[in-house]
C-alpha positions in Angstrom: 73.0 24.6 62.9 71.0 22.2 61.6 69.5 18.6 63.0 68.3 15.7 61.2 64.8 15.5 60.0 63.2 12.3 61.9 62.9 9.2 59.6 59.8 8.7 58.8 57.8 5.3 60.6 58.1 2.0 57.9 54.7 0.7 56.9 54.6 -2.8 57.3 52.4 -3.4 54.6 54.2 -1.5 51.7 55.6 -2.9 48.6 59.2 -2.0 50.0 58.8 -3.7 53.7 57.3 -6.7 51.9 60.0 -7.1 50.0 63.0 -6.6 52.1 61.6 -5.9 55.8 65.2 -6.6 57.5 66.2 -2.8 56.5 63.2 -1.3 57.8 63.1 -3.0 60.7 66.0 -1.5 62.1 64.4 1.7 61.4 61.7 0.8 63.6 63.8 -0.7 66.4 66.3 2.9 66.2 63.6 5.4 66.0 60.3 4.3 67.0 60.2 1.0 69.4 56.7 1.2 70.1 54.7 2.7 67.2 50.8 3.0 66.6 49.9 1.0 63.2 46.8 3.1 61.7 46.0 0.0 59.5 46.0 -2.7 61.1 45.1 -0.4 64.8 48.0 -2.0 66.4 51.2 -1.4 68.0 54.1 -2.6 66.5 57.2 -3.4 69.2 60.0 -4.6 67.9 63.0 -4.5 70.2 64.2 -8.0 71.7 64.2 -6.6 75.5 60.8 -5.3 74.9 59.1 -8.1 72.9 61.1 -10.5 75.4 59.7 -9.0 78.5 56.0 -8.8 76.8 56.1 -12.3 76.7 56.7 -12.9 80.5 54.4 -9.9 81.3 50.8 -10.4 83.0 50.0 -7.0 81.1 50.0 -9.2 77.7 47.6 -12.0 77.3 46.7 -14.0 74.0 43.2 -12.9 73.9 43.9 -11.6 70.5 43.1 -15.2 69.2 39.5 -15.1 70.2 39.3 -13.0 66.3 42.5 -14.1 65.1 42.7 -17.5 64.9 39.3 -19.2 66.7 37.3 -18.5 63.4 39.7 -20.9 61.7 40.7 -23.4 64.5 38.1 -23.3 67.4 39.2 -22.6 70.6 43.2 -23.3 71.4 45.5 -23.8 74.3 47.2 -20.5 72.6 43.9 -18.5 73.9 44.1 -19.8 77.4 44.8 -18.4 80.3 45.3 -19.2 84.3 44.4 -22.9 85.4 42.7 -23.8 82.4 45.9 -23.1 80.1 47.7 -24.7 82.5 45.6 -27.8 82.2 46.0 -28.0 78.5 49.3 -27.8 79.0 49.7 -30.8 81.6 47.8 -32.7 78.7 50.0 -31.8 75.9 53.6 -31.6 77.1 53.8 -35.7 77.6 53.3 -36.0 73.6 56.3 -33.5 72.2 58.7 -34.1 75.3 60.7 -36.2 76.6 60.1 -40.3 75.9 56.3 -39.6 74.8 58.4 -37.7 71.2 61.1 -40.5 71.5 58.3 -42.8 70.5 57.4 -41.1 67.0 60.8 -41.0 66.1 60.4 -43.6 63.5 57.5 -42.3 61.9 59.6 -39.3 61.7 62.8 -40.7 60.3 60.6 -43.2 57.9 58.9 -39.6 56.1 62.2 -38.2 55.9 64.2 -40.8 54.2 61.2 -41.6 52.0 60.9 -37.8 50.4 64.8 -37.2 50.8 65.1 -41.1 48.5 62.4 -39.7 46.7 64.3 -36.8 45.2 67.7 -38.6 44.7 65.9 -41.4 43.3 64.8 -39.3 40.2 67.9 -37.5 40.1 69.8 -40.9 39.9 67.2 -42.2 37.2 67.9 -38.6 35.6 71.8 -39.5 35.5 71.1 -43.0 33.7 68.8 -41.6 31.2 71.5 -38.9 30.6 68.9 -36.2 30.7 70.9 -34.1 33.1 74.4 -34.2 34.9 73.5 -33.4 37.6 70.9 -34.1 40.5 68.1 -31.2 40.6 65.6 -30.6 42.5 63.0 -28.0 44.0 63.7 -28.8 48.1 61.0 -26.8 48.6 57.7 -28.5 46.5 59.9 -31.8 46.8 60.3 -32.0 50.4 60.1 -29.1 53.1 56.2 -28.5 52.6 55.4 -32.1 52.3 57.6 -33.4 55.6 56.1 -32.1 58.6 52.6 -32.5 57.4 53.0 -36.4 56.7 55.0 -36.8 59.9 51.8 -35.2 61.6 49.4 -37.3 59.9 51.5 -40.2 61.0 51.5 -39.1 64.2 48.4 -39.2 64.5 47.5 -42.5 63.3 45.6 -41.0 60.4 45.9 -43.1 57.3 48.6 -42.5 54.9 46.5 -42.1 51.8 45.2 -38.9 53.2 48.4 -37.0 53.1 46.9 -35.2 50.5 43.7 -33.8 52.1 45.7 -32.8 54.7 48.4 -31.1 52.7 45.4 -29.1 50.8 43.6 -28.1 54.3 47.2 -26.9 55.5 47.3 -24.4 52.3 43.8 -23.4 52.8 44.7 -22.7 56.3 47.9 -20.8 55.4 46.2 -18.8 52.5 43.8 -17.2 55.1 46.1 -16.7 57.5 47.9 -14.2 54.4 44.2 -13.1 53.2 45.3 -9.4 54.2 43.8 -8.1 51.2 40.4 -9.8 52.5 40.4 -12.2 49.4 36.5 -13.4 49.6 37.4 -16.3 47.7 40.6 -17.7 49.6 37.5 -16.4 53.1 35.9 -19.1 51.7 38.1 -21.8 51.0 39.0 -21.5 54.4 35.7 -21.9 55.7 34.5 -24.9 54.1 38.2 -26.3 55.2 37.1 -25.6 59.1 33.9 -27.5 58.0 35.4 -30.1 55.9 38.1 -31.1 58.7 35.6 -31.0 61.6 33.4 -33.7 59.8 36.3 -35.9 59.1 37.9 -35.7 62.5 34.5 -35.8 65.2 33.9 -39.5 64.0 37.4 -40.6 64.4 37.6 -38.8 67.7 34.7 -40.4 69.1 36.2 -43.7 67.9 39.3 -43.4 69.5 37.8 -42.3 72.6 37.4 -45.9 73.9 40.2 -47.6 72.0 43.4 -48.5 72.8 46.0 -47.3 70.3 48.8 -45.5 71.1 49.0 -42.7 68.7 49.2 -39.4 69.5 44.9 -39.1 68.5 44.3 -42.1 70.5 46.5 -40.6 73.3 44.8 -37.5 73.4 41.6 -38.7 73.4 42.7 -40.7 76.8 44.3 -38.1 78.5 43.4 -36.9 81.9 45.1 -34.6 84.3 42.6 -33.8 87.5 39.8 -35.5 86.4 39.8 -33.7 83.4 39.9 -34.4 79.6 40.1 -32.5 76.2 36.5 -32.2 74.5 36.1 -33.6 71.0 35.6 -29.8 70.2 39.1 -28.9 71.8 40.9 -32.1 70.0 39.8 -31.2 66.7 40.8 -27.4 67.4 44.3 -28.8 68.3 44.2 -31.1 65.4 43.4 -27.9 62.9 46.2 -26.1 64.6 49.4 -28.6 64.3 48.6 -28.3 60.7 49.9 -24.3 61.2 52.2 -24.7 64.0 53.7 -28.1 63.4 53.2 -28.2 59.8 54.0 -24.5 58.2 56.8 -23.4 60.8 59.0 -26.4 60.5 59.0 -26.5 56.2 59.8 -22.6 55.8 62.6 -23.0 58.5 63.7 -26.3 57.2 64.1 -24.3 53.7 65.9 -21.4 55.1 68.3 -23.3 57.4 69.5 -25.4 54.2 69.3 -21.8 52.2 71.3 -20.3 54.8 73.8 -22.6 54.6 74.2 -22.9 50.7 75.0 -19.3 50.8 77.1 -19.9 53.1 79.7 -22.8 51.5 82.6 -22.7 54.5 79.7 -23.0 57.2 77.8 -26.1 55.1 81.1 -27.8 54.4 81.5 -27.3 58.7 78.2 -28.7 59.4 78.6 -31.4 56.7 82.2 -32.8 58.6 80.8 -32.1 62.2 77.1 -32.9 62.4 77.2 -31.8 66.3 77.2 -28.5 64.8 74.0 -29.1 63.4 72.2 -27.9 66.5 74.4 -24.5 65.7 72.5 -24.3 62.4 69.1 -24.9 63.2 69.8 -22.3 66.7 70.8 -19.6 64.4 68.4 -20.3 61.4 65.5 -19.5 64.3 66.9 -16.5 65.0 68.6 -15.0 61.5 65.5 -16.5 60.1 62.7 -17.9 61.7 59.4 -18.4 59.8 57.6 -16.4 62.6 57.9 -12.8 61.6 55.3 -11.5 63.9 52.7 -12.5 66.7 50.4 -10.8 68.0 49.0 -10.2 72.1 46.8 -7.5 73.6 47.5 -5.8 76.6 45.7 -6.1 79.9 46.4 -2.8 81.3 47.9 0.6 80.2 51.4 -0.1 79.3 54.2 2.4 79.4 56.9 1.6 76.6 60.0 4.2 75.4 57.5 7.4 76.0 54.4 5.7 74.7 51.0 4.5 76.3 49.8 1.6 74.9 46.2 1.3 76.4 44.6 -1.6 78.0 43.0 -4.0 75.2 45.4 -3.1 72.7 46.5 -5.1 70.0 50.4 -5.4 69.5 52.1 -7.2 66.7 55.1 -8.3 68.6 58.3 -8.3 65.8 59.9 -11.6 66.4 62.1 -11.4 63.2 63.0 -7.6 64.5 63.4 -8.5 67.8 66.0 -11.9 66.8 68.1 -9.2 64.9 68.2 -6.4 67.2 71.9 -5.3 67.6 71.3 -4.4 71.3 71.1 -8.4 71.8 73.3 -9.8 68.8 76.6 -8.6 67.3 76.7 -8.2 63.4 72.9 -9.3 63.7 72.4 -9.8 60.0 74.8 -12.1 59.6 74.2 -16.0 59.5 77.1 -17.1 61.7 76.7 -20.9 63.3 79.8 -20.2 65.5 78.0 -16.8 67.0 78.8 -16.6 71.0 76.1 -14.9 71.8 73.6 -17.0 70.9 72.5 -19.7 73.5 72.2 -23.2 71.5 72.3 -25.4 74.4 69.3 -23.5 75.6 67.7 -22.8 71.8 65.1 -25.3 72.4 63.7 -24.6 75.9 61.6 -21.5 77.9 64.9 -20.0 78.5 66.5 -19.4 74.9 67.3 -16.4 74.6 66.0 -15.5 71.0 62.1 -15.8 70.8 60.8 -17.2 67.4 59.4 -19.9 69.8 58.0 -17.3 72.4 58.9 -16.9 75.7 57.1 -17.4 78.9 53.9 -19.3 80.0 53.2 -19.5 76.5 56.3 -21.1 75.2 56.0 -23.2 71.8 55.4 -26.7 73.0 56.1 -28.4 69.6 59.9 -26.8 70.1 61.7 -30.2 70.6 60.1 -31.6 67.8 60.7 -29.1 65.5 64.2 -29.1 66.3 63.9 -33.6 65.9 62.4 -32.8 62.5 64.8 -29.9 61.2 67.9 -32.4 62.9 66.6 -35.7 60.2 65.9 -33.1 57.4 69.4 -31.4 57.6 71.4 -34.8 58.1 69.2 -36.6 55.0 70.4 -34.1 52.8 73.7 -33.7 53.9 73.7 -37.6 53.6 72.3 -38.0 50.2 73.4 -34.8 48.2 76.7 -33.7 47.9 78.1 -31.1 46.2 74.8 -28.7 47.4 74.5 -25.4 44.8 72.1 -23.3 43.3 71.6 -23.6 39.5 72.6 -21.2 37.2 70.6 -18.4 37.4 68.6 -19.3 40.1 68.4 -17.0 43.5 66.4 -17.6 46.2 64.0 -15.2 47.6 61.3 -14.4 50.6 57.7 -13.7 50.6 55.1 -13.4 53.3 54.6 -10.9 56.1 53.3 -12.7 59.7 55.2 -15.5 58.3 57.9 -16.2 56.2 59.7 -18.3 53.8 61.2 -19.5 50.7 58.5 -20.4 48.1 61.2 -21.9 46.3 64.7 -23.6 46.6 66.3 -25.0 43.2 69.2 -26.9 44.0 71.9 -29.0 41.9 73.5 -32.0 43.8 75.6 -35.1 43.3 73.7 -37.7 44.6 75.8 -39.9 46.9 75.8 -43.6 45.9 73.7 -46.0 48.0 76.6 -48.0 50.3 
C-alpha cells in the first residue's frame, strides 16, 4: 500500500513563488504551518489563526525593526514596546482618527480630483485632436503612486513644489526595502536618502516647534501627552516612515482594488450603481489582495506551534497575504467576492477586523482610517470620471514584489464622462 510522498516546503524566494506565490502558499498553510526558512533564518507562519493570535501574543514583539527598518527610518513607534509605545500612540491616534483626519479631508479630495482631472483631461484633449477614441491611461504612473504621497506632503504643510523630492525619497525607500539581492548601489541610494531627508526636515521641525499652524508637522511638533513630546529625532523618523506606510501601501492597494474590479465587470458595474458598496470593495481588496504580503516579529520566548519550537529571539515572517486567504477562515478564498459573508466590513477598518493586512493587536495600523478615506475618494473619482473602465487590447495586468506587493502597471481604456 502505498502513501504520498510529503510535498516538498515552497521557497519563498524562487522564481516560481515570486511569480505566482498564491499556489504555494497553500502548500505552506496544508503541510508545513510553521517552517524554518534557511535563507532568510526565519520562520515562516502562514495560517490566519496562527498569524492572528501572534499578533495579540506577548511571545511576539517588533524588536525585529531595530535591523530591519531603523537603518532606514530611525527609531519608530513600530519598535516600541510597553508605556513608551503606548505614549507614541496617545500622540498619534488624534491626527488619523476621528475629527483630527476629518480636517485633512480637503487636502485629500483637492489631490485626488486634481490627478483623476489630470488624466481625463488629456484623454479629453486626446478625443478632440482625434489621436485616439478612446480615453487611456496608465492608473498606475498617472495616479496611484503619485496620490498618497502628495496628500502626505500636504498634510504636512510641506510645500507643494516638493512633491517631487518626496516622491523620489519614497522610491529610494521602497527600492531598499526590495534590495534582497543586496544591490550596493540601490544600499546606497538609500543612504544618502536617510541623510538627504533628515537635513531637510530638522530645520523645519525646529521651526515649527514654536509656531502655530495647524498642520499635521506643526501638530506634532506640539503634541504632549504626560508631559511628554516627540524628539525632532522621533518626528523625522515618523516623517521617513509615512512615506512607506502611508505612501506605498495605499497606491499598490488603490491599483489592485480598481484591478480587481475590472476583472470583475458584474462586481464594478455593482459598486458603480451603489457606492455604499464601496466599503465592500476596498474590505475585500485588503484581504484578496493587500499590498502587505509579509511582516516580520521575533519571538520573546520559546514558542510551540503545530509540532514545532520556535525559540526565543526568533525571526518570523508572518504571511499576511497567506494568512487573508486561508480556507480555514474564508470560503472559496481565492476569489474576489465584495458580497462575501464572511468577511467583517463594518469592522475592516478597526483592531477587531478579522483579516490582518493592517495587523492585529497593540500594534494595529494607525493610518487604517485614512487609508480607507483615501482608497474611498480614489475609487469614487474614477468611477465618476471614467466610464466604460477596460483593459486595452492586449494588455494584462500582473504582480511583482515579495514583502510587498503590487501592480507596476494598470493600462486602462475609458470614456471620459462629460463635465456637468
Amino acid at each position: 500500500m502505498s502513501t504520498a510522498e510529503p510535498v516538498s516546503p515552497p521557497d519563498i524566494l524562487s522564481a516560481d513563488y515570486l511569480a505566482d506565490p498564491y499556489p504555494l502558499q497553500r502548500v505552506l498553510r496544508d503541510e508545513h504551518p510553521v517552517l524554518f526558512h534557511e535563507a532568510t533564518q526565519s520562520y515562516l507562519i502562514s495560517r490566519f489563526e496562527d498569524v492572528a493570535g501572534a499578533f495579540k501574543s506577548p511571545a511576539f514583539s517588533s524588536r525585529n525593526y531595530e535591523w530591519q527598518l531603523e537603518p532606514l527610518h530611525g527609531r519608530t513607534i513600530l519598535q516600541m514596546e510597553g508605556t513608551e509605545h503606548s505614549r507614541h500612540r496617545a500622540l498619534l491616534n488624534p491626527f488619523f482618527r476621528g475629527k483630527g483626519l476629518e480636517k485633512f479631508m480637503p487636502v485629500i479630495m483637492d489631490n485626488a480630483v486634481g490627478l483623476i482631472n489630470g488624466i481625463v483631461q488629456r484623454a479629453g484633449d486626446d478625443l478632440m485632436a482625434e489621436i485616439a477614441p478612446r480615453g487611456r491611461t496608465d492608473l498606475v504612473a498617472d495616479f496611484t503612486t503619485w496620490f498618497p504621497i502628495n496628500v502626505m506632503v500636504d498634510m504636512l504643510g510641506l510645500p507643494k513644489s516638493d512633491h517631487d523630492r518626496f516622491h523620489r525619497w519614497y522610491e529610494s525607500i521602497m527600492a531598499s526595502l526590495n534590495n534582497l539581492v543586496g544591490d550596493p548601489e540601490v544600499t546606497a541610494a538609500a543612504e544618502a536618502t536617510k541623510a538627504e531627508l533628515r537635513d531637510y526636515m530638522m530645520p523645519i521641525i525646529e521651526e515649527r516647534r514654536t509656531g502655530d499652524g495647524e498642520d499635521l508637522l506643526s501638530r506634532l511638533c506640539r503634541a504632549e501627552v504626560d508631559g511628554h513630546q516627540m524628539s525632532d529625532e522621533e518626528i523625522k523618523a515618523f516623517v521617513s516612515l509615512l512615506l512607506v506606510a502611508g505612501g506605498e501601501t495605499t497606491d499598490k492597494a488603490v491599483a489592485s482594488m480598481v484591478r480587481n474590479l475590472i476583472d470583475n465587470p458584474e462586481q464594478l458595474e455593482a459598486v458603480r450603481k451603489d457606492r455604499s458598496l464601496v466599503n465592500n470593495a476596498i474590505a475585500e481588496t485588503l484581504r484578496h489582495s493587500g499590498p502587505v504580503h509579509m511582516i516580520m516579529r521575533q519571538t520573546e520566548q520559546d514558542v510551540e506551534l503545530h509540532g514545532t519550537t520556535v525559540p526565543s529571539g526568533s525571526t518570523c515572517i508572518m504571511m499576511l497575504s497567506s494568512a487573508n486567504r486561508d480556507e480555514r477562515q474564508f470560503a472559496d478564498p481565492e476569489k474576489f467576492d465584495i458580497f462575501r459573508d464572511d468577511l467583517d466590513v463594518a469592522k475592516a477598518f478597526s483592531g477587531a477586523a478579522n483579516h490582518v493586512q493592517f495587523i492585529l493587536g497593540r500594534h494595529f495600523c494607525v493610518g487604517s482610517l485614512l487609508a480607507q478615506t483615501e482608497m474611498t475618494i480614489a475609487l469614487n473619482l474614477v468611477l465618476d470620471n471614467m466610464e466604460n473602465l477596460r483593459y486595452p487590447d492586449g494588455f494584462t495586468s500582473r504582480e511583482d514584489g515579495l514583502y510587498s506587493r503590487g501592480i507596476p502597471e494598470l493600462l486602462v481604456e475609458f470614456d471620459p464622462v462629460p463635465a456637468a
